[in-house]
C-alpha positions in Angstrom: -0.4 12.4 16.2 1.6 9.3 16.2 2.7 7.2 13.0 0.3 4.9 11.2 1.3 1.0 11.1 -1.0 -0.6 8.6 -0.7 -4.8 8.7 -2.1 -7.7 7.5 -3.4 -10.2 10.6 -0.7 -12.3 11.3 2.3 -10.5 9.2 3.8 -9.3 12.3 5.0 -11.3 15.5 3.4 -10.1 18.7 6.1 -8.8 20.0 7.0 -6.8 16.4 3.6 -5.4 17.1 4.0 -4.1 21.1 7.5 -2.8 20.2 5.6 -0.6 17.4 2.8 0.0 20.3 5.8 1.1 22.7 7.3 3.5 20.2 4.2 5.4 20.4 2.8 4.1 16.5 -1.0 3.3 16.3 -1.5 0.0 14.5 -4.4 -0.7 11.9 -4.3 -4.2 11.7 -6.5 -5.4 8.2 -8.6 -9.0 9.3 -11.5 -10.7 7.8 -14.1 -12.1 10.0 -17.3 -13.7 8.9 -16.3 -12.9 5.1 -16.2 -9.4 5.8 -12.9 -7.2 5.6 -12.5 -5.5 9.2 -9.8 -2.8 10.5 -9.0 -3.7 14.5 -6.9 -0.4 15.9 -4.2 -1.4 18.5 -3.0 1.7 20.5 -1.0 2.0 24.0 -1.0 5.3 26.1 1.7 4.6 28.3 -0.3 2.8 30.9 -3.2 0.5 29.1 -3.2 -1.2 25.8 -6.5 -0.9 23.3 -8.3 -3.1 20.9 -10.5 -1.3 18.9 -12.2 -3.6 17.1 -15.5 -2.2 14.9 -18.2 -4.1 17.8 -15.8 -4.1 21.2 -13.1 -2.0 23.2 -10.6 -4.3 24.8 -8.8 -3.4 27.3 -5.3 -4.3 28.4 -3.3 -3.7 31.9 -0.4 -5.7 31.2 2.2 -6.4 28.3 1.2 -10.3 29.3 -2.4 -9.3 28.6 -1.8 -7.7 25.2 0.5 -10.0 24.1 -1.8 -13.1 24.9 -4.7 -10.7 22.8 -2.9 -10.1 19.8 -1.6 -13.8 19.4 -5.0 -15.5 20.5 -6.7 -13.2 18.2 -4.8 -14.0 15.4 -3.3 -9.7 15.2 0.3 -11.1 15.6 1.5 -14.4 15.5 3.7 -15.9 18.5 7.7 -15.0 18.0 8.6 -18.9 16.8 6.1 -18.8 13.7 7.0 -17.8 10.6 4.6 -17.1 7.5 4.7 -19.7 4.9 8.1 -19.7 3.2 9.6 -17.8 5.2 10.9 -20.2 7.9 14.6 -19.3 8.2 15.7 -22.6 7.9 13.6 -23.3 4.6 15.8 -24.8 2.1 18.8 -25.6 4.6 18.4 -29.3 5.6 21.0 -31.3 4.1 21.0 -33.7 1.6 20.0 -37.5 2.9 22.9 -39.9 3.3 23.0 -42.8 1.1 24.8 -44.7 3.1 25.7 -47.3 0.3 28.2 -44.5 0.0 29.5 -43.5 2.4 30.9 -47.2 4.1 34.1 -47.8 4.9 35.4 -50.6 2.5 38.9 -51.4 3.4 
């Protein structure tokens, strides 16, 4: 049996999440829906992708498919987001310009 990946909803991109998928791990992803705590498992056998979720089986033909699932879904959030905080350019702006100080006074 394949290698467990346990997430929160949203920790991972969606494309973290298929490349788990493609290396043969089964994912348990952890979400909350209607104030209830819920365990969706996301599994690929080498030609269709699953959603398990505890009222529905999804099925997936495509990578497109899957991919469009997990982000629309809220499993795994699209490659450009970043959790709070942990945007890679936090903290990296620069400093504003006074620009009282920086004329040229000749």
């Amino acid at each position: 049996m394949s290698e467990r990946l346990v997430v929160e909803a949203g920790d991972k991109t969606a494309e973290e999440l298929l490349t788990a998928l493609h290396d043969g791990r089964r994912i348990i992803v952890q979400t909350e829906f209607l104030d209830a705590d819920h365990e969706v498992v996301l599994r690929y056998d080498g030609e269709i992708y699953y959603c398990d979720t505890p009222t529905r089986l999804h099925k997936h033909d495509s990578v497109g498919e899957m991919r469009t699932c997990l982000t629309n879904r809220g499993y795994g959030r699209p490659a450009e987001e970043h959790p709070a905080g942990d945007s890679p350019d936090a903290g990296d702006e620069p400093a504003p310009v006074d620009s009282d100080t920086n004329s040229a006074e000749e």
